[in-house]
C-alpha positions as CSV (number, residue, x, y, z in Angstrom):
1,X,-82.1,2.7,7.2
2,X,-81.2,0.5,9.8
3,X,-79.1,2.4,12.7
4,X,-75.9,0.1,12.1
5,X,-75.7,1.1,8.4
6,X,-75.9,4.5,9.3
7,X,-73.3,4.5,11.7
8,X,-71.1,2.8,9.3
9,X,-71.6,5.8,6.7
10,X,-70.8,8.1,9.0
11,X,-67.6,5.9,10.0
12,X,-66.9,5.7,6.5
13,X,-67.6,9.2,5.6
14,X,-64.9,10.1,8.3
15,X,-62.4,8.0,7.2
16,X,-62.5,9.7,4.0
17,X,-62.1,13.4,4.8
18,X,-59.3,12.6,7.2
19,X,-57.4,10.6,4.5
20,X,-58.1,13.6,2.4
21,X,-57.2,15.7,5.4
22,X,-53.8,14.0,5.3
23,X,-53.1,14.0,1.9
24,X,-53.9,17.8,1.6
25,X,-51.1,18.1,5.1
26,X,-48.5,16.2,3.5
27,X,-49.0,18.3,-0.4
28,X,-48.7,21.1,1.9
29,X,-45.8,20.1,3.5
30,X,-43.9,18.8,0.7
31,X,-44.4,22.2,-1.0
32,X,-43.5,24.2,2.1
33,X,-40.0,21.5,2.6
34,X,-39.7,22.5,-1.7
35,X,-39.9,26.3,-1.4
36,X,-37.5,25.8,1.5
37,X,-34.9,23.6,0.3
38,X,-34.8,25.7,-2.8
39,X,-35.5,29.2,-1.8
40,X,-34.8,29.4,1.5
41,X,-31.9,30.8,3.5
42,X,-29.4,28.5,5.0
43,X,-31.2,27.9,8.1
44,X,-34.4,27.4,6.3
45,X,-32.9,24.8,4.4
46,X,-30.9,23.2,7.3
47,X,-34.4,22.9,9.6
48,X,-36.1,21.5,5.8
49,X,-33.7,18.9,5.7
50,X,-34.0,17.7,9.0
51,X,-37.5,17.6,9.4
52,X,-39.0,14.7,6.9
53,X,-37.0,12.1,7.5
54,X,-40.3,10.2,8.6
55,X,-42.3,11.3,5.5
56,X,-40.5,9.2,3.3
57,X,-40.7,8.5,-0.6
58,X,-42.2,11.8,-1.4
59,X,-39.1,13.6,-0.4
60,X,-36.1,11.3,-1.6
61,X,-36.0,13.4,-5.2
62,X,-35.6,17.0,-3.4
63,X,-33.2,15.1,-1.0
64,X,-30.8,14.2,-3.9
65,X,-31.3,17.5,-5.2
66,X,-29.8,18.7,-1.5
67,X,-26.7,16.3,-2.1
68,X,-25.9,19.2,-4.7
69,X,-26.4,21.6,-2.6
70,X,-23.7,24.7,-2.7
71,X,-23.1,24.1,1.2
72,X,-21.6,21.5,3.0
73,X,-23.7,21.3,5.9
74,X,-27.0,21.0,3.6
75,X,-25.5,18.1,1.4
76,X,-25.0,16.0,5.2
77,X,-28.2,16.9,6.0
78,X,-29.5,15.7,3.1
79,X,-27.3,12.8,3.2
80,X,-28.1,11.8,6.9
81,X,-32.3,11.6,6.4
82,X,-31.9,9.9,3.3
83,X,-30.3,7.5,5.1
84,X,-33.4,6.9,7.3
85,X,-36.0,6.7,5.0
86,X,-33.8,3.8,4.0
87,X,-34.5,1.1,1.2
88,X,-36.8,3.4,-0.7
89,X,-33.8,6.1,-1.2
90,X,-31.6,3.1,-2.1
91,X,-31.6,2.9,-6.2
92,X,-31.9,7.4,-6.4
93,X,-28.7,7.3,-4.3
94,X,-27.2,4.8,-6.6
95,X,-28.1,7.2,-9.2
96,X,-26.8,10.1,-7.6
97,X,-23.1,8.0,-7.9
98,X,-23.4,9.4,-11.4
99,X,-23.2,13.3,-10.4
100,X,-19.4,14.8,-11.7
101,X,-18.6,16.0,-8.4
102,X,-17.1,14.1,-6.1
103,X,-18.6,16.1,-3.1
104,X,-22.2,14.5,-4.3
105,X,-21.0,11.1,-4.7
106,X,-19.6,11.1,-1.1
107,X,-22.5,12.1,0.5
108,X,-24.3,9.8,-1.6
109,X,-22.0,7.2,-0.5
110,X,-22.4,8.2,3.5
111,X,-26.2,7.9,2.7
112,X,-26.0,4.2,1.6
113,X,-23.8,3.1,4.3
114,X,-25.9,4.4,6.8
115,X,-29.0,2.4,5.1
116,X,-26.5,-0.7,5.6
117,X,-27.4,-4.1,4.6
118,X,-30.3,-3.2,2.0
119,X,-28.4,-1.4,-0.1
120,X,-25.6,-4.4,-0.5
121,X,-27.0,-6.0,-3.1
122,X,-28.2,-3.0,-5.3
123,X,-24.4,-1.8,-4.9
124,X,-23.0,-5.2,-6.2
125,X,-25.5,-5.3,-9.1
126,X,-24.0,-1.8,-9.8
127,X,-20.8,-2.7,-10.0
128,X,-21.9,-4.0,-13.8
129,X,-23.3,-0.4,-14.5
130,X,-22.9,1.1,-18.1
131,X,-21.8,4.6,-16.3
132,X,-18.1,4.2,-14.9
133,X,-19.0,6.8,-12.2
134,X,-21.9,4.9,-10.6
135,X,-19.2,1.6,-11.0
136,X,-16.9,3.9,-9.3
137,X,-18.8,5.3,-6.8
138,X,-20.3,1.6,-5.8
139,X,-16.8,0.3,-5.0
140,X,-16.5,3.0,-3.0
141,X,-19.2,2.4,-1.2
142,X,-18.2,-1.1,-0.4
143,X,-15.0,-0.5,0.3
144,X,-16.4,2.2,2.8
145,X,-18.9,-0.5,4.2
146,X,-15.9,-2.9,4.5
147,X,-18.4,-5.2,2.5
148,X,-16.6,-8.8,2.8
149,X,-19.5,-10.6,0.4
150,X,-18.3,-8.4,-2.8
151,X,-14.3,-9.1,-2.6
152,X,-14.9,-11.5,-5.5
153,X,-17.0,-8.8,-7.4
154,X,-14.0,-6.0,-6.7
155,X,-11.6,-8.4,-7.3
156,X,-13.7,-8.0,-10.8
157,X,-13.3,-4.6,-10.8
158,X,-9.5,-4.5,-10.7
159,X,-9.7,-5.6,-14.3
160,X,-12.5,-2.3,-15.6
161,X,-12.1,-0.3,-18.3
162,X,-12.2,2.6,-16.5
163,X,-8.9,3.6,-14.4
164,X,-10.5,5.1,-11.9
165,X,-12.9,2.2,-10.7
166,X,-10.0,-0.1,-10.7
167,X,-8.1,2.0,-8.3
168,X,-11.3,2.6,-6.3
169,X,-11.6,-1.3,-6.2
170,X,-7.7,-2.0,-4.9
171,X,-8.2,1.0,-2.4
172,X,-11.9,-0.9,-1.6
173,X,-10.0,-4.2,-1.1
174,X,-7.3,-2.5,1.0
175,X,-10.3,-1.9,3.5
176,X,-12.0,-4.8,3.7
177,X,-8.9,-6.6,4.0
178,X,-9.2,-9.7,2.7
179,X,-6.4,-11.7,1.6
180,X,-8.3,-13.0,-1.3
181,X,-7.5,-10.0,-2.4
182,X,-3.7,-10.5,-2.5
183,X,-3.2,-12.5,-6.0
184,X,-5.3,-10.6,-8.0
185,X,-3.9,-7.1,-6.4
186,X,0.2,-8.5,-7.3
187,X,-1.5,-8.6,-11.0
188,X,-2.3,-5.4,-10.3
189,X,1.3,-3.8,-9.8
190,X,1.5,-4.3,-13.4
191,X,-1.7,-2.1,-14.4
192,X,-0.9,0.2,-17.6
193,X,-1.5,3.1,-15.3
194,X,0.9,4.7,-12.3
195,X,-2.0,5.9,-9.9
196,X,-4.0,2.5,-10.4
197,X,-0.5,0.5,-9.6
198,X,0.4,2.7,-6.7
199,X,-3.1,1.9,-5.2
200,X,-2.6,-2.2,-5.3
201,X,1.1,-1.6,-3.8
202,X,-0.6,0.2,-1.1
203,X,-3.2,-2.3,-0.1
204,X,-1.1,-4.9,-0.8
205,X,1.5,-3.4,1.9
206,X,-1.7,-2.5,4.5
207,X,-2.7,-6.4,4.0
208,X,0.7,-6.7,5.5
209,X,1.4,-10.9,6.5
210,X,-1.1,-12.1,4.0
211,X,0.8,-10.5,1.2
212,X,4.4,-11.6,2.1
213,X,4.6,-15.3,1.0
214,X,2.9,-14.2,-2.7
215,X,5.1,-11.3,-3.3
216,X,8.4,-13.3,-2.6
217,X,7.3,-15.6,-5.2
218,X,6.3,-12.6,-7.1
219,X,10.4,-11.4,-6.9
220,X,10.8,-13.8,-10.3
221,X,7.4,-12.6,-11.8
222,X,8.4,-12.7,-15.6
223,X,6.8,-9.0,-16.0
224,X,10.1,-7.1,-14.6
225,X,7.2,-4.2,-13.6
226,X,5.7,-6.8,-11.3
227,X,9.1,-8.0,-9.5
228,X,9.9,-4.6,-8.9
229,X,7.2,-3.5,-7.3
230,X,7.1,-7.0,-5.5
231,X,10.2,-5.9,-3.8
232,X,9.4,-2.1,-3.1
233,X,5.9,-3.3,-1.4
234,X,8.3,-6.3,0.5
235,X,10.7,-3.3,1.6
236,X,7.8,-0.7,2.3
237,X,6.3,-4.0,4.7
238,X,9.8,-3.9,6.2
239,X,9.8,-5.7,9.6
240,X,7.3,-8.6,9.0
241,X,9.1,-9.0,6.2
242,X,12.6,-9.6,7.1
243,X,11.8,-13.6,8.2
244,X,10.0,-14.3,5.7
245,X,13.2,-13.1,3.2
246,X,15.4,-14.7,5.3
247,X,13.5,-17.8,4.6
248,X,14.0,-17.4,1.1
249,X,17.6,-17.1,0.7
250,X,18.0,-20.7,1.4
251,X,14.8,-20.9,-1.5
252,X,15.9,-23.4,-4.7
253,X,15.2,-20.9,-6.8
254,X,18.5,-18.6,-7.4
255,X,16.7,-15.7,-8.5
256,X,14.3,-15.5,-5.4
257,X,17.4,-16.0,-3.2
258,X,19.2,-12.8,-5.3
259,X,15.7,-10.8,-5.1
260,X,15.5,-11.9,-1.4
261,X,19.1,-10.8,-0.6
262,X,18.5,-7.2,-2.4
263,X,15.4,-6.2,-0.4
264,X,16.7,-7.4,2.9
265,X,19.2,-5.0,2.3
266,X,17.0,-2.3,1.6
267,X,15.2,-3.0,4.5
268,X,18.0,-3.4,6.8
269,X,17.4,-5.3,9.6
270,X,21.1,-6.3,10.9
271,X,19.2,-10.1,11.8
272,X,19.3,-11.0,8.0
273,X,23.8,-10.6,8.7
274,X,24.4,-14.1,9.9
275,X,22.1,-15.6,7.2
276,X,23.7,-12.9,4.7
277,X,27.1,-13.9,5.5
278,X,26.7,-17.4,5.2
279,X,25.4,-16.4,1.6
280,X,28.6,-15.2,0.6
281,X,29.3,-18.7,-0.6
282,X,26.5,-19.3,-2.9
283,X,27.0,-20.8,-6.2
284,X,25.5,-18.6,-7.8
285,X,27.3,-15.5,-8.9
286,X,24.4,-13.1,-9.6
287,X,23.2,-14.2,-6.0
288,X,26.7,-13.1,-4.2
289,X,26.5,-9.7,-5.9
290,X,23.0,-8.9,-4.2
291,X,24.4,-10.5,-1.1
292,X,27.3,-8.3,-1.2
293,X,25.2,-5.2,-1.8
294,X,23.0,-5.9,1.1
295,X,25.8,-6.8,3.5
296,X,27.5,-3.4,2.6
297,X,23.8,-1.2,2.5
298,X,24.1,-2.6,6.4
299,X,26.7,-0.7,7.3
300,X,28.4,-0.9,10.4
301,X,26.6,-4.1,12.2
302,X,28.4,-6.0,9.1
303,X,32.0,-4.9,9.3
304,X,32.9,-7.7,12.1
305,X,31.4,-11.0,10.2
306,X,32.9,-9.6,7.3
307,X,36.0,-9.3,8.7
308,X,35.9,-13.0,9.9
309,X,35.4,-14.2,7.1
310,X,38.0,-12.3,5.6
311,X,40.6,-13.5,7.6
312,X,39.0,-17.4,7.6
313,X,36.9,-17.8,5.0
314,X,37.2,-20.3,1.6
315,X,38.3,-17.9,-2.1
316,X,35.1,-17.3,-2.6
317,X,33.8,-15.8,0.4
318,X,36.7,-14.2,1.1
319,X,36.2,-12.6,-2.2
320,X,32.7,-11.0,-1.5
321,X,33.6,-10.2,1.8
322,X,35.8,-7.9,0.6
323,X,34.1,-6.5,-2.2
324,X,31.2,-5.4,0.4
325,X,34.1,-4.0,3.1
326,X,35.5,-2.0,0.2
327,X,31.9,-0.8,-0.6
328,X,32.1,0.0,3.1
329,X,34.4,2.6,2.8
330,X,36.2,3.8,5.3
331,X,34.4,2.5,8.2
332,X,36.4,-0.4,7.4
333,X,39.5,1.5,7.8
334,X,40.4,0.7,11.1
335,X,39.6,-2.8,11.3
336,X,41.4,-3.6,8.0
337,X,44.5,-1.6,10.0
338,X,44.3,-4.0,12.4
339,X,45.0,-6.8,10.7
340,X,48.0,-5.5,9.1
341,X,49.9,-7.3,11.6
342,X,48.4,-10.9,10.8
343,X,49.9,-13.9,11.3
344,X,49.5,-14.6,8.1
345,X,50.6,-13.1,4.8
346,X,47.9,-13.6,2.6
347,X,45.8,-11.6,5.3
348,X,48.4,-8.4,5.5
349,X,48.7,-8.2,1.7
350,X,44.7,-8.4,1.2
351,X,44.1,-5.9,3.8
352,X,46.3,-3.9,2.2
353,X,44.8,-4.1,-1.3
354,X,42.1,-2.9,0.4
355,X,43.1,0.4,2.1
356,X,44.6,1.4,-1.0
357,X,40.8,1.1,-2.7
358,X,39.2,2.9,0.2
359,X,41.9,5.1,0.5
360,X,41.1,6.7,3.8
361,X,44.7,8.7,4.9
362,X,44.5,7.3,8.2
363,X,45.8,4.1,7.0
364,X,49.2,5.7,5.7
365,X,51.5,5.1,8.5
366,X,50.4,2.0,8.9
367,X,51.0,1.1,5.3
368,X,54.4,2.4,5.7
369,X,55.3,0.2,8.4
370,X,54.3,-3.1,5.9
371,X,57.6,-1.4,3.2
372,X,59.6,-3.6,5.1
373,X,57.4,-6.5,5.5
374,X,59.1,-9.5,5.4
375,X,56.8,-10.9,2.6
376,X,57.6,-9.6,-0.7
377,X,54.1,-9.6,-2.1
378,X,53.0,-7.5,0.7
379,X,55.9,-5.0,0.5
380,X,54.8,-4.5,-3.2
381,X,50.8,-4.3,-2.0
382,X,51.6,-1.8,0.6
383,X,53.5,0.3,-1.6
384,X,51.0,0.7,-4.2
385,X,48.3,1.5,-2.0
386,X,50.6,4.3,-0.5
387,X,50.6,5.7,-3.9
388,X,46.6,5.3,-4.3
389,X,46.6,7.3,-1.3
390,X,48.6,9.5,-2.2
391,X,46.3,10.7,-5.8
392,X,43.3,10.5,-3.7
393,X,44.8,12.9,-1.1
394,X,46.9,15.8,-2.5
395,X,48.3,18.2,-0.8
């Protein structure tokens, strides 16, 4: 035999016991990591965990079997090397999403976003699973990986049979934050189910600017459900709202200016008075009642508009002015004392109506003082509000 070939045998030969040589170390090893991660004691299992992150494929099944694992520390263990052995522990973690306990899925979840970018695509595909908990557990993990390429495919998922992926996708959109997201998440508000509805109000109120244009439009949604829940997530926005609302009550639309009126007085921001005041004049009754409302639910900042246009204003919004002051209540008292003595009439014999509404006793004497108004109209108003005084305040 020529010396060459021979030398190649023996090359060959060697080759072939250490592969076997290998082989036999890594059996060997995968049945000590086994035994450990199922017999041994904590510690045992902890080191086992951590140890074959570099062997790869041959341990992903026991590694899933560790997400299960009765102690925390042993399911992110497990969790953390699976997530470097990387695309090959991919479609078992997906699989793992189906577990009943929550504690497995999140680890399974932490697993796939530390593999990152590989496991996108599996996830999305996923999203289409027969078994609502993998669909769950996939939106969760995009929402976790703040996955911007699957907001139309959650957007999808809003609309799931299952409750619970649907609010997993709106609290998945809430942190991407896309404001693609907004539309399909005001649909949302009127989802059959309270946690599921509570979950799109709450991303559509963390999406903050983006969702302020739609849900003032949203105020006259036919769905009552949806305009109500436009206005709590416009009120629960508060601030970067109030402009926007503003805005709106000079909208053509009477019913966004009345919706727009009501939550600016929920939010109450005293800069929606001037706008609010002016509002007191607005054709539309239905309109003036919210705008009345609001004006009163802002409390003191409003008393001295409202009292100028009490004294100055045309019948009608003199008329809603004083419908919010006596809403008011008595810290109106003092101002409507004041005008008691008014040049004019009208004004003394209003402002007297009014007392006797709110009916604060401070305002007695002062009444008392208008018996002998000149003015016979205002005699007779100051006289009966006396007497409502009087019933609300017995001695």
């Amino acid at each position: 035999m020529p010396i060459v070939k021979k030398i190649l045998n023996i090359f060959k030969s060697g080759s072939r016991e250490e592969e076997e040589a290998r082989l036999h170390a890594q059996r060997e090893r995968y049945e000590t990591f086994l035994k450990a991660l199922t017999s041994g004691d904590l510690d045992t299992r902890w080191n086992a965990v951590r140890s074959v992150g570099d062997l790869g494929e041959p341990f992903i099944e026991p590694l899933i079997n560790g997400l299960k694992d009765e102690f925390w520390i042993i399911r992110r263990g497990s969790a953390d090397t699976l997530g470097k052995i990387g695309v090959p522990a991919v479609l078992p973690l997906i699989g793992a999403l189906s577990e009943p306990g929550e504690d497995v899925r999140q680890e399974a979840i932490r697993a796939l976003q530390l593999i990152g970018e590989p496991a996108v695509s599996p996830l999305i595909q996923s999203l289409k699973h027969t078994h609502p908990f993998i669909r769950r557990g996939a939106v969760q993990a995009l929402g976790v990986m703040g996955e911007g390429r699957a907001v139309t495919n959650l957007v999808e998922s809003l609309k799931d049979t299952d409750p619970w992926v649907r609010h997993e996708a709106a609290v998945a959109l809430g942190r991407i934050g896309d404001p693609r997201a907004v539309a399909p998440l005001i649909d949302g508000l009127n989802d059959p189910l309270e946690h599921v509805r509570m979950a799109a109000m709450a991303t559509l109120c963390s999406l903050g600017d983006a969702s302020i244009s739609p849900l003032i439009q949203a105020l006259v949604d036919k769905n009552e459900d949806i305009s109500r829940r436009a206005a709590l997530a416009l009120a629960t926005i508060g601030e970067p709202s109030v402009e926007p609302l503003i805005d709106a009550l000079s909208n053509q639309n009477p019913g966004i200016r009345k919706e727009a009126a009501a939550v600016l007085g929920q939010i109450g921001n005293t800069k929606a008075i001037p706008t609010l005041i002016e509002m007191l004049a607005d054709p539309e009754r239905a309109v003036r009642i919210d705008v009345v409302k609001a004006l009163a639910a802002l409390g003191v900042p409003a008393i001295a508009p409202l009292m100028q246009v009490f004294r100055e204003g045309d019948v009608r919004s003199r008329t809603g002015a004083m419908e919010a002051l006596w809403m008011l209540g008595q810290p109106a008292t003092t101002p409507l004392i004041m005008v008691l003595k008014d040049d004019q009439s009208d004004v003394r014999k209003r402002a007297a109506l009014l007392l006797g509404e709110i009916g604060d006793q401070k305002a007695a004497d002062h009444l008392t003082g208008l018996l002998s108004d000149e003015n016979v109209s205002v005699r007779r108003e100051a006289f009966e509000a006396l007497e409502m005084i009087k019933k609300r305040n017995p001695k």
